[in-house]
C-alpha positions as CSV (number, residue, x, y, z in Angstrom):
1,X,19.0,-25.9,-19.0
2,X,18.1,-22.8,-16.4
3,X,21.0,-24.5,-13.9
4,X,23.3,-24.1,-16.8
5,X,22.5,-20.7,-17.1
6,X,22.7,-19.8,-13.7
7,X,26.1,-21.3,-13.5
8,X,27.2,-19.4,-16.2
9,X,25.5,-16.3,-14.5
10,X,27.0,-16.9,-10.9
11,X,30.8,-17.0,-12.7
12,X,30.6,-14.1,-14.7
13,X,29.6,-12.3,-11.9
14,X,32.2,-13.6,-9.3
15,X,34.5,-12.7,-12.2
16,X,33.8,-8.8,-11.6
17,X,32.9,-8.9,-8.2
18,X,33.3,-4.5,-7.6
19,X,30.9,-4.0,-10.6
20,X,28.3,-6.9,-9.5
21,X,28.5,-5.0,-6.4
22,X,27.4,-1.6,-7.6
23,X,24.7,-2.9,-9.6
24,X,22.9,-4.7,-7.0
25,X,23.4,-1.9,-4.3
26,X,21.9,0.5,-7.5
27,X,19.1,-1.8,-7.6
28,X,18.7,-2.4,-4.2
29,X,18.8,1.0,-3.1
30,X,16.0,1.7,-6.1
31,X,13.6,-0.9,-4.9
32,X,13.9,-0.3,-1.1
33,X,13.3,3.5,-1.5
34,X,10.1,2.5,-3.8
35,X,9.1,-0.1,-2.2
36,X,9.2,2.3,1.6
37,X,6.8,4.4,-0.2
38,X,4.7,2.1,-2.0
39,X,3.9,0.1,1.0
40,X,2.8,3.5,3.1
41,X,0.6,4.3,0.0
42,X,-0.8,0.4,0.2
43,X,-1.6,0.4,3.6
44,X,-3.6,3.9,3.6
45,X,-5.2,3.5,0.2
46,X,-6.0,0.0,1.2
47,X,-10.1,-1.2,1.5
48,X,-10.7,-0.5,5.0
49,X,-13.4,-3.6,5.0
50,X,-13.3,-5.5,1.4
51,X,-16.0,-8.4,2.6
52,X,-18.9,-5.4,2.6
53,X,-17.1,-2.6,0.7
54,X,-19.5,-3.0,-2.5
55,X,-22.4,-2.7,-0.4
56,X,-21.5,0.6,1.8
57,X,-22.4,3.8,0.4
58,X,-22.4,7.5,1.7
59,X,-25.2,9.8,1.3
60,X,-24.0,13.7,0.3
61,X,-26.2,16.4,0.7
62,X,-25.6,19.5,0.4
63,X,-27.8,21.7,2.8
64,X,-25.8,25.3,3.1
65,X,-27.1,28.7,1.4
66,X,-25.7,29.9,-1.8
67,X,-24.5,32.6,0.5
68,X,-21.6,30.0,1.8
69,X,-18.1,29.7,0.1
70,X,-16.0,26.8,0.4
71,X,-12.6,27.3,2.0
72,X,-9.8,25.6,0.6
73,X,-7.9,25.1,3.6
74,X,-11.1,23.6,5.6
75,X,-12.5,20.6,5.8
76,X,-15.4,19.9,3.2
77,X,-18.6,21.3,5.4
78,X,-21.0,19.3,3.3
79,X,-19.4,16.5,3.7
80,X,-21.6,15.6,6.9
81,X,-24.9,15.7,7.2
82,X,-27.3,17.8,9.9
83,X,-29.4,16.4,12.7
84,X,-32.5,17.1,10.8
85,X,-31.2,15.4,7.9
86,X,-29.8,12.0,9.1
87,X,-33.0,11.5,11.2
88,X,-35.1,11.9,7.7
89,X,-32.8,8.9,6.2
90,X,-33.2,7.3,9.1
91,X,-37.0,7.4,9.6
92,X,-37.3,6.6,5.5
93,X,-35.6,3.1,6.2
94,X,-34.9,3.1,1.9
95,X,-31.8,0.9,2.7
96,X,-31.1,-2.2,3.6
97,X,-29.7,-0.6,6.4
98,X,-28.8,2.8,8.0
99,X,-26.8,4.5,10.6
100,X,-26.0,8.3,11.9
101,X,-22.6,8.4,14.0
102,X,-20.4,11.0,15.2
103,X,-17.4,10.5,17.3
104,X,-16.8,11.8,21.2
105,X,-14.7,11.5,24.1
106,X,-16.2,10.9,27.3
107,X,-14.1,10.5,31.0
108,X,-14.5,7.0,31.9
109,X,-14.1,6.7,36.1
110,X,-13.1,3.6,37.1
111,X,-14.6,1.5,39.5
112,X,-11.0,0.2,40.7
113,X,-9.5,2.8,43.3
114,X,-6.4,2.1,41.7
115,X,-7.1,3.7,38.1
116,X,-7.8,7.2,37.7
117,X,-9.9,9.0,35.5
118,X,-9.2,9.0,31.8
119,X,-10.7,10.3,29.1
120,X,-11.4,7.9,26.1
121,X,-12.7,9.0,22.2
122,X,-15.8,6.6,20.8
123,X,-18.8,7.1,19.0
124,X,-22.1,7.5,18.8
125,X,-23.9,5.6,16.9
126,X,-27.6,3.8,15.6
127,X,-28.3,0.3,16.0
128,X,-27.7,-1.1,12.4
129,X,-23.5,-0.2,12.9
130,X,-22.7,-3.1,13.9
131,X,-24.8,-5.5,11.6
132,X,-24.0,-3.4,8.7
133,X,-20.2,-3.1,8.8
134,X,-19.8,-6.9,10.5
135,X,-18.6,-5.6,13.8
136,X,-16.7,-8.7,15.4
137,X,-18.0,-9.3,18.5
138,X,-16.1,-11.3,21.5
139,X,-19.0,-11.4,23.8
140,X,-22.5,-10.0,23.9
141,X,-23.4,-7.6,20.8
142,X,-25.4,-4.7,20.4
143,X,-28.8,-3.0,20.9
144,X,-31.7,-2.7,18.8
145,X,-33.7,0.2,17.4
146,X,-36.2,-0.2,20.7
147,X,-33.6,0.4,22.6
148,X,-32.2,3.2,20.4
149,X,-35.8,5.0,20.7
150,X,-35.8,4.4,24.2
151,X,-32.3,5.7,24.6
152,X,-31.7,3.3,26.7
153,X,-28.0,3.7,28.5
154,X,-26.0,1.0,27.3
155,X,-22.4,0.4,25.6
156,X,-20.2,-1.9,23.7
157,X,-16.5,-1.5,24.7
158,X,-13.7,-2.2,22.5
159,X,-11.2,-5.0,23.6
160,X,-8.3,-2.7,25.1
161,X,-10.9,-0.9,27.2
162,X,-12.7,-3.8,28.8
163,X,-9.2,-5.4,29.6
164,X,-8.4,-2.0,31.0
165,X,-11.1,-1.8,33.4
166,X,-11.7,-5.2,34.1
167,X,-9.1,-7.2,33.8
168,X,-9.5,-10.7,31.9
169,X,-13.1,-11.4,33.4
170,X,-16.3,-11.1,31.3
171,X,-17.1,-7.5,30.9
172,X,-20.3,-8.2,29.5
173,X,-23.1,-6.9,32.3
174,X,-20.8,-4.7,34.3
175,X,-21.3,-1.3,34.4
176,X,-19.3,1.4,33.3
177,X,-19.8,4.5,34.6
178,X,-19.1,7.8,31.9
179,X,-19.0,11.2,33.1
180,X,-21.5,11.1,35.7
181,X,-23.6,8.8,34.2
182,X,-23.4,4.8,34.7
183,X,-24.4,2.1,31.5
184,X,-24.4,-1.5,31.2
185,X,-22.1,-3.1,29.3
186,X,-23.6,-5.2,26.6
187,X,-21.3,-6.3,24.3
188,X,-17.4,-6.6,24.2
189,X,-15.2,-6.3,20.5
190,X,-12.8,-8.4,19.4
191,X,-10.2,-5.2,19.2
192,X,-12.2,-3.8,16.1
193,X,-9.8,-1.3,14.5
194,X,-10.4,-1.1,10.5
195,X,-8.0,1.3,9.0
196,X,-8.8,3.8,7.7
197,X,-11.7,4.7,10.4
198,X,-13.8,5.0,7.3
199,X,-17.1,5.2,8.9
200,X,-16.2,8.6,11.0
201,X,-15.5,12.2,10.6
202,X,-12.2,11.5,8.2
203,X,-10.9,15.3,8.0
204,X,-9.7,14.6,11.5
205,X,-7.7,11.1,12.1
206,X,-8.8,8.7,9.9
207,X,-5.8,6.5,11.1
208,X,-4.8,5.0,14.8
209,X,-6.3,3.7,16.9
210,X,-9.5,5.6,18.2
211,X,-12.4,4.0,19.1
212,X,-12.9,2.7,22.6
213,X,-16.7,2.7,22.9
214,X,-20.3,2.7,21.0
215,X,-23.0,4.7,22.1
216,X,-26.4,4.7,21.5
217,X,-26.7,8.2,19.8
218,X,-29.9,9.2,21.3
219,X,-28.6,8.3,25.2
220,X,-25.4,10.8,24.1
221,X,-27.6,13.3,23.0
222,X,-29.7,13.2,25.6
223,X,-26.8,13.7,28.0
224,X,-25.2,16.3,26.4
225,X,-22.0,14.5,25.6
226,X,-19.4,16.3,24.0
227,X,-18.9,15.5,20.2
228,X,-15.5,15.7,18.3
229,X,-14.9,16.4,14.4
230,X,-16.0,18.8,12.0
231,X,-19.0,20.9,12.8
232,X,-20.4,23.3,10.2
233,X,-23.1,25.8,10.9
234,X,-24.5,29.0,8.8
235,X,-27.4,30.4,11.1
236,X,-27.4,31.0,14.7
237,X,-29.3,30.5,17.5
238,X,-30.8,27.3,19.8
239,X,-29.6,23.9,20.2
240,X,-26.8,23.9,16.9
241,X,-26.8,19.7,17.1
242,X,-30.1,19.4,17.2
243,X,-30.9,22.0,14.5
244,X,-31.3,21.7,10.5
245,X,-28.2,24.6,9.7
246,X,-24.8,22.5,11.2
247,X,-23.2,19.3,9.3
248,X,-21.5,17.0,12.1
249,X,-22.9,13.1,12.0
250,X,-22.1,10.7,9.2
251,X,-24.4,8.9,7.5
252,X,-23.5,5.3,5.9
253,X,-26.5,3.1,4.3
254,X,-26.1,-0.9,2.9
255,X,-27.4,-1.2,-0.5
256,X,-27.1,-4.3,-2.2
257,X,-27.4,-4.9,-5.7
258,X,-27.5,-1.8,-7.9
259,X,-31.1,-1.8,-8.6
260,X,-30.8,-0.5,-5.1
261,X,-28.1,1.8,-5.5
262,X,-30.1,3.4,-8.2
263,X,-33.3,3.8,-6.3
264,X,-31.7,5.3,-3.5
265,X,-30.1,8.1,-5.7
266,X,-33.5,8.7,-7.1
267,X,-34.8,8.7,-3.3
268,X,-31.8,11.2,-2.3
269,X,-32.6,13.5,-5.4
270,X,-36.6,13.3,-4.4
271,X,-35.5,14.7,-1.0
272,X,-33.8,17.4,-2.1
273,X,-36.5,18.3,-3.9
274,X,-39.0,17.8,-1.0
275,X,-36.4,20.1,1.6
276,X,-36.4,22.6,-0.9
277,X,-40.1,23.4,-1.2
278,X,-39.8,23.4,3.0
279,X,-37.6,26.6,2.4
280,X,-34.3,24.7,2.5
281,X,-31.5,23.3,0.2
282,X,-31.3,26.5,-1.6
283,X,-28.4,25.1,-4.0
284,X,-29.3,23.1,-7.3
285,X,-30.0,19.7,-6.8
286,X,-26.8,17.6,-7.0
287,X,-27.4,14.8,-4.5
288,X,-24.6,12.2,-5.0
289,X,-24.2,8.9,-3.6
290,X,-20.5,7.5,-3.1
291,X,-19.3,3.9,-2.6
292,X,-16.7,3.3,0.2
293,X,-13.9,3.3,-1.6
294,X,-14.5,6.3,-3.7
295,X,-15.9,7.8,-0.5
296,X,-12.6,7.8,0.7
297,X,-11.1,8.8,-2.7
298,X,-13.3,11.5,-2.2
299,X,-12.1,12.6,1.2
300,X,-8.4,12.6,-0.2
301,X,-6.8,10.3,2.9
302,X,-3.4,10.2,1.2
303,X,-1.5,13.3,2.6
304,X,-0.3,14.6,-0.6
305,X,3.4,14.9,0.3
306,X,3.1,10.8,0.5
307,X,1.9,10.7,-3.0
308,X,4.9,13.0,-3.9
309,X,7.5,11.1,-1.6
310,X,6.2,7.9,-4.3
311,X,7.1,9.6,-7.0
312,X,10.5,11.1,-5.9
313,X,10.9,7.3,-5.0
314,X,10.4,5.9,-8.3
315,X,11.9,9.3,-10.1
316,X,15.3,7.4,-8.3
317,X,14.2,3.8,-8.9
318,X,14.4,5.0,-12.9
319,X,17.9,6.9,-12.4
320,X,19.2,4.0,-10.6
321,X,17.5,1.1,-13.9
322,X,19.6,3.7,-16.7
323,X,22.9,3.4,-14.1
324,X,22.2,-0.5,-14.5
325,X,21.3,-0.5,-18.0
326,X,24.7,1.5,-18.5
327,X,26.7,-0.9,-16.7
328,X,25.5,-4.4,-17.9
329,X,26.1,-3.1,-21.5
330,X,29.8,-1.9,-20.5
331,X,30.0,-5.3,-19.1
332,X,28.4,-7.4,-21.9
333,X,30.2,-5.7,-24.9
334,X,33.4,-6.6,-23.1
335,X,32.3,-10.0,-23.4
336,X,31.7,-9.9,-27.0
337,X,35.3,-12.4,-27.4
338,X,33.0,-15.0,-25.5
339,X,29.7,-14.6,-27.2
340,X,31.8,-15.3,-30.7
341,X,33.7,-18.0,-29.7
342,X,30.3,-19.5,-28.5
343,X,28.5,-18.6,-31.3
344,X,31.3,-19.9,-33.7
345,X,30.7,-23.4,-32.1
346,X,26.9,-23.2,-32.6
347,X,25.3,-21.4,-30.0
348,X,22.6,-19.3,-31.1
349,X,21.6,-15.8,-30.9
350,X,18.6,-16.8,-28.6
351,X,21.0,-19.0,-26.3
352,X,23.6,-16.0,-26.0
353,X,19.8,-13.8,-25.4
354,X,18.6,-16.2,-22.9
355,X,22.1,-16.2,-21.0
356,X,22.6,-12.8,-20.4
357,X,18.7,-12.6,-19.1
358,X,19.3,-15.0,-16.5
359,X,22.2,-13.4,-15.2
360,X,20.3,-9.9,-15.2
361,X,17.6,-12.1,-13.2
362,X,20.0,-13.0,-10.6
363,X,21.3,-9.6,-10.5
364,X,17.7,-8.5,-9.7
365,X,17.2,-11.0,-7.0
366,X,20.5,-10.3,-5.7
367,X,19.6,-6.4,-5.9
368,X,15.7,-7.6,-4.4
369,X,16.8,-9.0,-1.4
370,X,19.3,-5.9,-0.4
371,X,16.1,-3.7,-1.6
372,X,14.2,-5.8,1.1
373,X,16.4,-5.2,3.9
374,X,16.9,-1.5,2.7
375,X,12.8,-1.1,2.6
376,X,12.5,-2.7,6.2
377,X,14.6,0.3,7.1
378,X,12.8,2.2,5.6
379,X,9.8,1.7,7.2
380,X,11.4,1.5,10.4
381,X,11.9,5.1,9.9
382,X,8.3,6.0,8.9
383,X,6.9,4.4,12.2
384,X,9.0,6.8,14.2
385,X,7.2,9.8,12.6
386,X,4.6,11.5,14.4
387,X,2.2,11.2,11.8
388,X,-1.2,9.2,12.8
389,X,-0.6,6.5,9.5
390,X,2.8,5.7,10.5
391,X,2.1,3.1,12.8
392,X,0.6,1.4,9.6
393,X,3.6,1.0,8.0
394,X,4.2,-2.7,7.8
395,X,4.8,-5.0,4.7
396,X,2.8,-7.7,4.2
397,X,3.1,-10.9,2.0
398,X,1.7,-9.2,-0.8
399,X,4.6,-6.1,-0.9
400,X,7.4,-9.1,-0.1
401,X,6.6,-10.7,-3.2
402,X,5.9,-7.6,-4.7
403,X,9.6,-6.5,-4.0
404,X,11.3,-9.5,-5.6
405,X,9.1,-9.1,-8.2
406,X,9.6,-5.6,-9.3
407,X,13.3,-6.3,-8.6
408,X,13.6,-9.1,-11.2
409,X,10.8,-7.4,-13.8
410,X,13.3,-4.2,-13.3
411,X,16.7,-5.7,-13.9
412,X,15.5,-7.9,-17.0
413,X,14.2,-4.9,-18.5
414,X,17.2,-3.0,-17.8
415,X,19.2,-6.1,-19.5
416,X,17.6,-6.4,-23.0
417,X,18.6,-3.0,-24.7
418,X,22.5,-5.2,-23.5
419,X,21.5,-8.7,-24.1
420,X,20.4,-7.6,-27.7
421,X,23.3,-5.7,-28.6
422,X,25.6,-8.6,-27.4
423,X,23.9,-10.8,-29.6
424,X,24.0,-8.6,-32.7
425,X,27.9,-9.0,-32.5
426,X,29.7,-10.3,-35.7
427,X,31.5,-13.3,-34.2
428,X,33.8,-13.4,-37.3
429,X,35.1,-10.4,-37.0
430,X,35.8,-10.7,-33.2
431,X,37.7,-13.9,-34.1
432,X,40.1,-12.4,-37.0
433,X,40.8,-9.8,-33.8
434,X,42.0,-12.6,-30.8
């Protein structure tokens, strides 16, 4: 029954080939401009690490005086946590697991005369990161807490540095030597690049590809190493890292289970509490504990001239649906001479219905595959911006389907206000007309 319905379908189309022609390039062009913009707002609104994303969650604490105001145009200053304040979470060990990070760039000096110096961005971090977000390892893995508290000089590299500096041999138990200070190399990733880079500072570049190499915090801290991100202080004087009045590490703990996630925010609202009788935490308490995802939601990722690029898209993908719908009931009404003959031998409404469906279908997956091609260009496009997400901007299996989908759903929507008014025709008085 469908191939006699296509058949029918593929000659009325062939019939009128310049109007079949505008109403798949309307569609296509619909679909491949929405489809360019829902795939860059897939890709960055996408979960970074979906195995352990219902377990991750993101302490928020805000330390600052009542004296501070927030600046719009600046990045959230209480959205990272002081030194004095991760260390406490740390020490309380009320997760399942904990870590403090901050990113860095270190030079690395090679020990190959023919590589220069370079300078490469990392992070430091505590021993649970790599057990707690699943770090893939290629050889070796990380340290342990004893080794954090004896800030012990040690590193994991990332899979494009150890290739860089040592070729295709085992990197694991060389040593790499970082400013002016060698460590052993421990562990090697499998090129570990989760996008967003959701555990670090995400007002800078939460997309690309950043990380090169995993401190121990303690060892960068002891050596003095330069830290990048956001860094938010309200007093003065000493050692800012190190002191209880500047926001720069994040802080990510594993919860699992939400009688967990509950006692946590209870233990979070209880140290608030305890800070404040210490002469600190002036503001009311409002401790609030985010999952990953809405972490991120949060944090606002999505540039906002993406989210208004999306809607611009489909603003066109709806002008280009009434073109269509306009155009397949021009070309059904002019039809209406078939539709009574056929109805006069004893076709029935839901036949001439079911006809004019399928050829709307084809239309769409006609109109799908241009809006393919078109979308592919599109994208093609968005990786030559200089924007750090562009890169991102590939469709998967999912957005395919997703195209010929929406393409089809589109056009056979756009044909039924058409396919019902053809079969509301009169057939006998088209007939006493011929």
């Amino acid at each position: 029954m469908f191939g006699y319905y296509f058949d029918l379908a593929r000659r009325s189309l062939i019939r009128s080939p310049i109007l079949t022609a505008m109403m798949v390039l309307a569609i296509g062009l619909g679909i491949g401009a929405s489809m360019t913009m829902l795939t860059v707002l897939h890709v960055m609104s996408g979960d970074p690490i979906p195995e352990h994303s219902g377990q991750l969650y993101y302490p928020h604490l805000d330390a600052r005086p009542l004296s501070s105001k927030d600046d719009k145009n600046a990045p959230d200053p209480s959205a990272n946590l002081s030194w004095i304040d991760a260390s406490n979470l740390l020490q309380a060990h009320r997760g399942d697991r904990q870590a403090a990070m901050a990113g860095g760039s270190v030079l690395v000096r090679p020990a190959q005369t023919s590589l220069r110096p370079f300078f490469e961005t990392g992070h430091y971090i505590t021993a649970d990161f790599f057990p707690m977000f699943d770090v893939p390892f290629r050889t070796g893995g990380g340290w342990t807490q004893v080794q954090d508290e004896q800030h012990e000089r040690v590193v994991v590299l990332n899979g494009d540095l150890a290739r860089k500096l040592f070729g295709d041999t085992s990197a694991t138990g060389k040593i790499v030597r970082l400013q002016d200070t060698d460590f052993r190399v421990i562990g090697v990733l499998n090129d570990w690049y989760p996008q967003p880079a959701f555990y670090g500072d995400t007002s800078g570049h939460a997309f690309g590809k950043t990380d090169e190499f995993f401190l121990p915090l303690t060892t960068a801290m002891d050596l003095k190493f330069d830290s990048n991100g956001n860094m938010s202080c309200w007093g003065s004087g000493g050692d800012q890292r190190t002191s209880g009045e500047c926001t720069w590490l994040q802080f990510w703990v594993s919860l699992d289970g939400p009688t967990k996630v509950h006692a946590y925010q209870q233990f979070l609202e209880d140290y608030w509490r305890q800070q404040q009788a210490h002469g600190r935490f002036a503001r009311p308490v409002d401790a609030k504990l985010y999952g990953l995802l809405a972490w991120l939601d949060h944090m606002q990722l999505v540039p906002g001239d993406v989210r208004l690029q999306l809607w611009l898209a489909l603003g066109f993908l709806a002008v280009c649906m009434v073109n269509i719908v306009g155009l397949l009931l021009a070309k059904f009404l002019r039809r209406s001479g078939e539709v009574s003959v056929r109805r006069a031998l004893g076709a029935r409404r839901r036949d001439i219905f079911l006809q004019f469906g399928v050829e709307s279908a084809v239309i769409g997956v006609a109109g799908g595959l241009l809006g393919l091609g078109i979308a592919q260009l599109g994208l093609w496009s968005v990786r030559h911006r200089p924007d750090d997400y562009a890169h991102l901007a590939q469709m998967d299996v999912s957005m395919l389907l997703g195209t010929l989908v929406l393409a089809i759903v589109a056009s056979v929507l756009a044909g039924l206000l058409p396919a019902w008014r053809a079969c509301r025709i009169t057939p006998a008085l088209q007939l006493k007309t011929q």
